[in-house]
MOPAC internal coordinates of N, CA, C and O (Angstrom, degrees):
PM7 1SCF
backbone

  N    0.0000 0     0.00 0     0.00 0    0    0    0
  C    1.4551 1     0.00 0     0.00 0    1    0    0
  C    1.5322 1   110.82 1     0.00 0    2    1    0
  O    1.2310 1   130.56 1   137.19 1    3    2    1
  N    1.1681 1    97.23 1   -42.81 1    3    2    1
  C    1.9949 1    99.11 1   175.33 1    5    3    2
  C    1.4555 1   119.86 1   -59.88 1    6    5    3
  O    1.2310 1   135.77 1   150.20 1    7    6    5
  N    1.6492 1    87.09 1   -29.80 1    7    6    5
  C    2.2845 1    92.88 1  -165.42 1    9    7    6
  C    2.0158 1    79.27 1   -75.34 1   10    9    7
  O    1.2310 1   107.06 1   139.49 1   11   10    9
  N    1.2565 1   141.71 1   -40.51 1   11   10    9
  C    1.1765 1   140.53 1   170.07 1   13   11   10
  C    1.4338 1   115.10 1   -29.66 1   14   13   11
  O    1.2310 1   114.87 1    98.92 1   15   14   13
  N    1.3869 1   127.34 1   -81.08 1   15   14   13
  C    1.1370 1   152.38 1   175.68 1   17   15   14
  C    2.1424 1   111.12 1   -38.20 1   18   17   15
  O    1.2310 1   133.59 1   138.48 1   19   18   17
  N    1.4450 1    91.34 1   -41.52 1   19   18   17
  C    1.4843 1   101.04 1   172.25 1   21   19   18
  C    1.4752 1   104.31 1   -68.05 1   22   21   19
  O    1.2310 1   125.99 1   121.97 1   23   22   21
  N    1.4448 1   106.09 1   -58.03 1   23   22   21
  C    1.9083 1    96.41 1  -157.44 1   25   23   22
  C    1.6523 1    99.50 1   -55.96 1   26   25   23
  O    1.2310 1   125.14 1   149.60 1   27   26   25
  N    1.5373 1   107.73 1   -30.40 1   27   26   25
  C    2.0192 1   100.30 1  -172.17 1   29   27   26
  C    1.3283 1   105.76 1   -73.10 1   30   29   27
  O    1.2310 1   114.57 1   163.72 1   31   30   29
  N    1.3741 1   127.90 1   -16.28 1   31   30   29
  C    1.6106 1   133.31 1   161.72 1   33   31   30
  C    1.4857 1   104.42 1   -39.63 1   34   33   31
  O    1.2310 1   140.43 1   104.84 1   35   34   33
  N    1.4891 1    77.97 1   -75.16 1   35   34   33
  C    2.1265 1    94.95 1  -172.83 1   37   35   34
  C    1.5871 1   107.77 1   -52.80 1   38   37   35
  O    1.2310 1   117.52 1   112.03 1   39   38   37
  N    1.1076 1   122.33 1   -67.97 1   39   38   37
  C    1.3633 1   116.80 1   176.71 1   41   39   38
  C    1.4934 1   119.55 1   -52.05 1   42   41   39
  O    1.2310 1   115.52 1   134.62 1   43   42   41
  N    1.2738 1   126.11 1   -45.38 1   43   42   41
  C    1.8292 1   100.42 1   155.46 1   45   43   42
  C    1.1064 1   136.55 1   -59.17 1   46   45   43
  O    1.2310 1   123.13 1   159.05 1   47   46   45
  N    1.4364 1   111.61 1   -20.95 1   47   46   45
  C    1.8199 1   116.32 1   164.69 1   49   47   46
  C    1.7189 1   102.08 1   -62.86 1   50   49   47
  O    1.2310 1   121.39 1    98.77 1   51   50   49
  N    0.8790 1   114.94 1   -81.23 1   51   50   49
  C    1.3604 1   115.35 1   174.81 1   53   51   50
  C    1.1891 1   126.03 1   -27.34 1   54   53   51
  O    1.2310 1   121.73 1   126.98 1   55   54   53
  N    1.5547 1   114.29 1   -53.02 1   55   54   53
  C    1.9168 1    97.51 1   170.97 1   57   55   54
  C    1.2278 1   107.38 1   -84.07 1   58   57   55
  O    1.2310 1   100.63 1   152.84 1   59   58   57
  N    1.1408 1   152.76 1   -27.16 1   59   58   57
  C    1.7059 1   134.11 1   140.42 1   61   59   58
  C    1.6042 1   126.09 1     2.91 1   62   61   59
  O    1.2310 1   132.74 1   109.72 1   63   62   61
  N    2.4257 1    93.00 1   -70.28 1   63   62   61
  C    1.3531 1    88.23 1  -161.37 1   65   63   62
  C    1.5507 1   102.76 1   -98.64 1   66   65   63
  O    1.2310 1   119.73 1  -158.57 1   67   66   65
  N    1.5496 1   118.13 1    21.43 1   67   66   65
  C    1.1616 1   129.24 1   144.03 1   69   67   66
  C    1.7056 1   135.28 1   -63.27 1   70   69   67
  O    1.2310 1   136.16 1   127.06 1   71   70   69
  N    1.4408 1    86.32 1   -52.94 1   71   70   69
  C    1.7609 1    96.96 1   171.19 1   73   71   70
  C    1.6431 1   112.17 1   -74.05 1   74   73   71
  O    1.2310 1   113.80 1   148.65 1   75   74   73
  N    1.0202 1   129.33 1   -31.35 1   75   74   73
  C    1.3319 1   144.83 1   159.94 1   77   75   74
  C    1.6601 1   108.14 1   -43.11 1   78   77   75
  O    1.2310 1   127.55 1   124.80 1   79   78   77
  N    1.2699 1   103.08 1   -55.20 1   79   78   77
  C    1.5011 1    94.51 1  -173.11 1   81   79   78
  C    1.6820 1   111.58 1   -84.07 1   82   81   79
  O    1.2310 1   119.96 1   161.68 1   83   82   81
  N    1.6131 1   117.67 1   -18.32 1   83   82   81
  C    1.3173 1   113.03 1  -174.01 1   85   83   82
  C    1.9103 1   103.16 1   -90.72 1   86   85   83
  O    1.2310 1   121.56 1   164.87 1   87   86   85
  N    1.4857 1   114.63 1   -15.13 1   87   86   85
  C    1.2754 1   103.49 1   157.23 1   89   87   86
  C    1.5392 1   129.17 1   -71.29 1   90   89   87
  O    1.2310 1   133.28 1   141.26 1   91   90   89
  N    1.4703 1    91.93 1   -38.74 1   91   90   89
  C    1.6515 1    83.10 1   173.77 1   93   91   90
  C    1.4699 1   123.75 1   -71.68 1   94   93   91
  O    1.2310 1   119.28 1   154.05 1   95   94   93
  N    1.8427 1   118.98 1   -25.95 1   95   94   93
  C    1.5435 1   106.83 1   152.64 1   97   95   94
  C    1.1953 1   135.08 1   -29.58 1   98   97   95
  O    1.2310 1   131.09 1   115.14 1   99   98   97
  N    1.5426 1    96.20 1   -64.86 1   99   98   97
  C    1.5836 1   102.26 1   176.56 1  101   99   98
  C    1.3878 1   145.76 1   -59.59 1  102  101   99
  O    1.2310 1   128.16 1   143.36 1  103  102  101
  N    1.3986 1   101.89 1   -36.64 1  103  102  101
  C    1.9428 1   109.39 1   133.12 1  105  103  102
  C    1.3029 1   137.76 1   -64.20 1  106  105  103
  O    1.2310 1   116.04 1   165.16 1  107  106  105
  N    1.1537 1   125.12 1   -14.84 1  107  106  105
  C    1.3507 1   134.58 1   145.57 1  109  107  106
  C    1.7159 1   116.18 1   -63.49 1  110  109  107
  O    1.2310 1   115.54 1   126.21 1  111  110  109
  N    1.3008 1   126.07 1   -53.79 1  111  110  109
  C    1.2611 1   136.98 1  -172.41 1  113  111  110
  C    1.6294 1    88.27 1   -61.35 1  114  113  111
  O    1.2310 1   108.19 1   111.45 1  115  114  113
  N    1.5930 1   139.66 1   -68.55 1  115  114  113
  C    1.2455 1   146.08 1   173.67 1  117  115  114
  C    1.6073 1   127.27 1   -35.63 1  118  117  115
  O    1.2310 1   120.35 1   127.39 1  119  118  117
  N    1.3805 1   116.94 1   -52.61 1  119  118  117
  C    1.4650 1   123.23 1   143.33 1  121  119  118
  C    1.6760 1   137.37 1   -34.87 1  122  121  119
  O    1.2310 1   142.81 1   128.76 1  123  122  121
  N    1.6792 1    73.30 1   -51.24 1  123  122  121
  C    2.0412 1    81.41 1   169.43 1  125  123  122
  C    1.0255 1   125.92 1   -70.39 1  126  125  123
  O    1.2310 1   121.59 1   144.15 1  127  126  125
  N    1.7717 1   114.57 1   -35.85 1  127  126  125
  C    1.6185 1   134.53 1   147.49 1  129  127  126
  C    1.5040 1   106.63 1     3.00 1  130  129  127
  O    1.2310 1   140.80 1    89.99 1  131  130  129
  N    2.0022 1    77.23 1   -90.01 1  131  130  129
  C    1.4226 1   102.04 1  -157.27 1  133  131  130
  C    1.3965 1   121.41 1   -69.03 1  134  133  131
  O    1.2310 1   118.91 1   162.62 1  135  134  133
  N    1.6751 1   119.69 1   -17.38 1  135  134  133
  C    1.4438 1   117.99 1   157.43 1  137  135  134
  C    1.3205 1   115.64 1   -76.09 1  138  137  135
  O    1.2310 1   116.21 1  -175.26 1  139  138  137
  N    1.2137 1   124.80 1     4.74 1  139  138  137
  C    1.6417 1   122.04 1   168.53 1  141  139  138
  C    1.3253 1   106.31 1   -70.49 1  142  141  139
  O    1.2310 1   133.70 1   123.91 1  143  142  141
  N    1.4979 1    91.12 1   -56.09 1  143  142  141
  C    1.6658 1    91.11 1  -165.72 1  145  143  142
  C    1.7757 1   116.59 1   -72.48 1  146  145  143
  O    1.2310 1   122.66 1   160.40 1  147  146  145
  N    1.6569 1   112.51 1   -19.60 1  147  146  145
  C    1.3266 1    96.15 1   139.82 1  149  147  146
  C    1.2947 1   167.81 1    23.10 1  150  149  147
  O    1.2310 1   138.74 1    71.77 1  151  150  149
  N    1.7608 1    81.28 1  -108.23 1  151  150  149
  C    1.3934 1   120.43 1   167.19 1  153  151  150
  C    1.0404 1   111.54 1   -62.54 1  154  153  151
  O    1.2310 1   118.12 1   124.89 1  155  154  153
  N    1.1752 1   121.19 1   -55.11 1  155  154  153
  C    2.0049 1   126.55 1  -155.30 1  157  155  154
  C    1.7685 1    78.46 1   -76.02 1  158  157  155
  O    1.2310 1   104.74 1   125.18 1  159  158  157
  N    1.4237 1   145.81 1   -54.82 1  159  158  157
  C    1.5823 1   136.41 1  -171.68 1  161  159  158
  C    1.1200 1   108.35 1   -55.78 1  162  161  159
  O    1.2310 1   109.78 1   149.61 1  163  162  161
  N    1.5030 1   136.77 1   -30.39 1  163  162  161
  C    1.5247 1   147.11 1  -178.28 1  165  163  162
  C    1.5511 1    92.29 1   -65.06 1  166  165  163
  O    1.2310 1   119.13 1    90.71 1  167  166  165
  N    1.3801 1   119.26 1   -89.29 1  167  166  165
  C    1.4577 1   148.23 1  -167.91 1  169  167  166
  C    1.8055 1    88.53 1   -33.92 1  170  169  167
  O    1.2310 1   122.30 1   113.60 1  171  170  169
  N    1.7064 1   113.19 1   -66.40 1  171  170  169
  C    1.6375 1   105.56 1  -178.00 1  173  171  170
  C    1.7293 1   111.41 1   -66.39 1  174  173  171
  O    1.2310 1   121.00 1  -179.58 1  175  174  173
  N    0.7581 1   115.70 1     0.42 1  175  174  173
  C    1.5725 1   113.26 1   168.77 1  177  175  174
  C    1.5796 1   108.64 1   -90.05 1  178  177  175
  O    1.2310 1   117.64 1   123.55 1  179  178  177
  N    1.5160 1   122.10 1   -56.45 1  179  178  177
  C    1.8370 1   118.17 1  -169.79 1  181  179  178
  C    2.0721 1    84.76 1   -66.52 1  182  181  179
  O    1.2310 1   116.82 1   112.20 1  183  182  181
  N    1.4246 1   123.65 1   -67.80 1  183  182  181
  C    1.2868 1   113.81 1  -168.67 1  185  183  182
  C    1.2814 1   107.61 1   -86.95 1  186  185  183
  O    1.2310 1   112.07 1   -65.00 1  187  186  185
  N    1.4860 1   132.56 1   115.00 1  187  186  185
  C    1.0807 1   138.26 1   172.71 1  189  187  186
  C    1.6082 1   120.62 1   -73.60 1  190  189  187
  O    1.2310 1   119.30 1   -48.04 1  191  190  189
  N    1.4074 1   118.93 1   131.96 1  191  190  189
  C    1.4783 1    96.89 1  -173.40 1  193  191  190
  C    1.8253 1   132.17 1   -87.84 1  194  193  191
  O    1.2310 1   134.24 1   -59.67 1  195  194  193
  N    1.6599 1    90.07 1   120.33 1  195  194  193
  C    1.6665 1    93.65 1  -155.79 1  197  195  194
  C    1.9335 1    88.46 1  -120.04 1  198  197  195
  O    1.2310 1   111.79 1    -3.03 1  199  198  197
  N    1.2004 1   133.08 1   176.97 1  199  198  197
  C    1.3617 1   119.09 1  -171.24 1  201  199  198
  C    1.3808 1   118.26 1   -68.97 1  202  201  199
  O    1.2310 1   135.77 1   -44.36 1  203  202  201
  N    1.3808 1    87.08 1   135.64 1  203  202  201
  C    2.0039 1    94.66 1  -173.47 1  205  203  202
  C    1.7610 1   121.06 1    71.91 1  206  205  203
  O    1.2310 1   136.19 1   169.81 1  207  206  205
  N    1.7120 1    86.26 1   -10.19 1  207  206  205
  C    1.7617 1    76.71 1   172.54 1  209  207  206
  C    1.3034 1   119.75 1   -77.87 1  210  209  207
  O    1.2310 1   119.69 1   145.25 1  211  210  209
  N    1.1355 1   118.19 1   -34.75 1  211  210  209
  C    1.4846 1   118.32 1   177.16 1  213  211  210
  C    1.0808 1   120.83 1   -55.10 1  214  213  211
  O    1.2310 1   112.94 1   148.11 1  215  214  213
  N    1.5356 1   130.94 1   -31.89 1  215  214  213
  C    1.7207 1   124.39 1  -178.86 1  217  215  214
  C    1.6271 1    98.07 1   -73.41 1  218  217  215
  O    1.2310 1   113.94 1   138.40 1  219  218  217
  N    1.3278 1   129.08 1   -41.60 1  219  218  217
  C    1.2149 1   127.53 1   158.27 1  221  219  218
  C    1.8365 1   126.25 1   -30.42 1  222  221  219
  O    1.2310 1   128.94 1   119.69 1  223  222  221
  N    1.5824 1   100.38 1   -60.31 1  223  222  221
  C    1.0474 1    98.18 1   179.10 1  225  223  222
  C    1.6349 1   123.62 1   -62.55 1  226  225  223
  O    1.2310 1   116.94 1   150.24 1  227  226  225
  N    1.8408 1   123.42 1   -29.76 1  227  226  225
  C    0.8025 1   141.02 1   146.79 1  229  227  226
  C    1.5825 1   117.83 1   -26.90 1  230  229  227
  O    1.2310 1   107.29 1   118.69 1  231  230  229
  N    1.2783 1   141.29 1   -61.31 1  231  230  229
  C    1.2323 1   150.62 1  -144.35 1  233  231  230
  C    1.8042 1    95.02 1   -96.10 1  234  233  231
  O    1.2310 1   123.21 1   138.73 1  235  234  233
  N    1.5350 1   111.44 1   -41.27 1  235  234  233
  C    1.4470 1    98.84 1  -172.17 1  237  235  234
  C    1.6565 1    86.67 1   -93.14 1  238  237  235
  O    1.2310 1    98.24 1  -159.39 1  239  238  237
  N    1.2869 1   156.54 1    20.61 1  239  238  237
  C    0.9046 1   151.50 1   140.21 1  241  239  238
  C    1.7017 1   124.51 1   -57.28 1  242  241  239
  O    1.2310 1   132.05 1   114.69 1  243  242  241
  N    1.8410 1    94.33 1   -65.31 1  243  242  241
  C    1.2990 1   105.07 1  -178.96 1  245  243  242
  C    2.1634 1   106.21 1   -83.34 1  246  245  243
  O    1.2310 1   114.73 1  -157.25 1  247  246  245
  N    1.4455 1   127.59 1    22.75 1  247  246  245
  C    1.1332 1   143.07 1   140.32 1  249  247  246
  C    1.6239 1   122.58 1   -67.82 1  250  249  247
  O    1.2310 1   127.96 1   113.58 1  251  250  249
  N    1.4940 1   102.29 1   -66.42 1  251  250  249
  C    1.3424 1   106.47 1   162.66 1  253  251  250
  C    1.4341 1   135.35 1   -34.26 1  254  253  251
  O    1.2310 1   130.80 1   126.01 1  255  254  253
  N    1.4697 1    96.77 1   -53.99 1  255  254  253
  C    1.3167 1   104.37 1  -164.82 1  257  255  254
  C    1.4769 1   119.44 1   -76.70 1  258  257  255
  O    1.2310 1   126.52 1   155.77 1  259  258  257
  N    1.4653 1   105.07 1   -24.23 1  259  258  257
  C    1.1585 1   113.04 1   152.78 1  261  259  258
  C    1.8733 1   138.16 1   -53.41 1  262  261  259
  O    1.2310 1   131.07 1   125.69 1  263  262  261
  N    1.2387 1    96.25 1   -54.31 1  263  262  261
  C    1.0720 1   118.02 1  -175.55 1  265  263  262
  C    1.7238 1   108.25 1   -64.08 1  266  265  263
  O    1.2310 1   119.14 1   144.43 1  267  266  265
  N    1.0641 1   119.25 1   -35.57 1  267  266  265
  C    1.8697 1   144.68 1   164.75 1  269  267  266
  C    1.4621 1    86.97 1   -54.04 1  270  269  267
  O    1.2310 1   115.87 1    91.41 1  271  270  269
  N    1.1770 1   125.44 1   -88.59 1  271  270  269
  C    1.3968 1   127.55 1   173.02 1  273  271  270
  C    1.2859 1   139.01 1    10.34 1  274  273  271
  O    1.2310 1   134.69 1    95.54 1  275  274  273
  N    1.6340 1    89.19 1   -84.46 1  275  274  273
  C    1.3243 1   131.06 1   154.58 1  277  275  274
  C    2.0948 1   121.93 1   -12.90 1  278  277  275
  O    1.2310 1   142.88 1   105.17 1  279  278  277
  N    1.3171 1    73.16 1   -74.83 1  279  278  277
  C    1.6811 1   111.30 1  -172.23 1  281  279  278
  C    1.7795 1    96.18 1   -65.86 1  282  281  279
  O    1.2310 1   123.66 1   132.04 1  283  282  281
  N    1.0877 1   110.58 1   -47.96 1  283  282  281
  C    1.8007 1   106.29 1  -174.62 1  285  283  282
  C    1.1729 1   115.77 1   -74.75 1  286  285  283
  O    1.2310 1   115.73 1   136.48 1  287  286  285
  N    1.1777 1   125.70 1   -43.52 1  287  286  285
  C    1.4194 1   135.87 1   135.09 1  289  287  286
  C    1.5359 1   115.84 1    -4.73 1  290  289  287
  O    1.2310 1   127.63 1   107.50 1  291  290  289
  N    1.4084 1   102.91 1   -72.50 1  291  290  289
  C    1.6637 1    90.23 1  -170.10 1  293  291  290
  C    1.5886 1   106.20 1   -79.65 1  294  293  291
  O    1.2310 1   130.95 1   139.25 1  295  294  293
  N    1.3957 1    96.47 1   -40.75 1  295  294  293
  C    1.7226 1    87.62 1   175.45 1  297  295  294
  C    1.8327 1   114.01 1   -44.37 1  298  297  295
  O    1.2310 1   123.02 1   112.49 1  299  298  297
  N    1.1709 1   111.82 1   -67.51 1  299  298  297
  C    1.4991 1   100.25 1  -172.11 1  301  299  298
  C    1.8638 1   118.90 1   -68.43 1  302  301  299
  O    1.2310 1   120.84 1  -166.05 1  303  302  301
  N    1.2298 1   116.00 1    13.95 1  303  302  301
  C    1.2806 1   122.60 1   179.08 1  305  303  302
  C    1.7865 1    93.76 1   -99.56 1  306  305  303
  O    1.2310 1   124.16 1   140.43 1  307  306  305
  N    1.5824 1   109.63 1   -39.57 1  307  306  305
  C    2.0898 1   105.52 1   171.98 1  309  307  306
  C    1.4036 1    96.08 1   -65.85 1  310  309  307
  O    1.2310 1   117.50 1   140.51 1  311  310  309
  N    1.3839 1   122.37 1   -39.49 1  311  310  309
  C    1.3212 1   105.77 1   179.71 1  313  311  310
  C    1.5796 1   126.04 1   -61.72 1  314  313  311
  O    1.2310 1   122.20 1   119.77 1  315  314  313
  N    0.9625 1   113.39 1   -60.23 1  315  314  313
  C    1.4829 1    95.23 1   155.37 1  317  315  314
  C    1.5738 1   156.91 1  -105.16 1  318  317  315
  O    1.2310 1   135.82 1  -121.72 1  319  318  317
  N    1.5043 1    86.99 1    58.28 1  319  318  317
  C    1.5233 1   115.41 1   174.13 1  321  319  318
  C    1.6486 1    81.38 1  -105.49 1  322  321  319
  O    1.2310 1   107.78 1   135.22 1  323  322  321
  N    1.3630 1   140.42 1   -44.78 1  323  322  321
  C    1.3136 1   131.79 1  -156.75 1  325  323  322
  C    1.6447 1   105.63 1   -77.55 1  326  325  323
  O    1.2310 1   126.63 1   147.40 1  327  326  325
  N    1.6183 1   104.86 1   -32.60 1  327  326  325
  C    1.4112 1   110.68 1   178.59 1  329  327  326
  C    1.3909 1   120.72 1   -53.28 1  330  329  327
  O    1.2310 1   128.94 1   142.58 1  331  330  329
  N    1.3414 1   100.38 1   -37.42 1  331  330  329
  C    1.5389 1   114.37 1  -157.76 1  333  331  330
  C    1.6580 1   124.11 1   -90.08 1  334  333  331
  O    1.2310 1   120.10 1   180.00 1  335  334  333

């Protein structure tokens, strides 16, 4: 009855720090959203769309965003090499 009582321990920890992590996706996924659209209003504001500028503006967009990426990426990967 006890080894019982344990596994429903463990298994409510677990769907906890399960639901925990799929809420914070989903506010993460929503954030990223809303800095998309942002960005792409920033990017259509400096390049205005006139012919062919927009696939332009597109390309140094989807450059950027990469490159932003990129860079946070390694930063939070030193970050936790230092954590650890």
């Amino acid at each position: 009855m006890q080894e019982i009582k344990e596994n429903l321990q463990r298994t409510k920890g677990v769907f906890y720090e399960k639901l925990n992590t799929f809420l914070l996706a989903g506010f993460s996924f929503v954030a990223g959203l809303a800095w998309n659209d942002a960005i792409q209003a920033l990017f259509g504001y400096v390049w205005p769309e006139k012919a062919g500028s927009s696939i332009v503006a597109k390309f140094i967009y989807a450059v950027f965003i990469t490159l932003s990426l990129t860079l946070a990426s390694i930063y939070i990967s030193k970050y936790q090499e230092k954590t650890q």
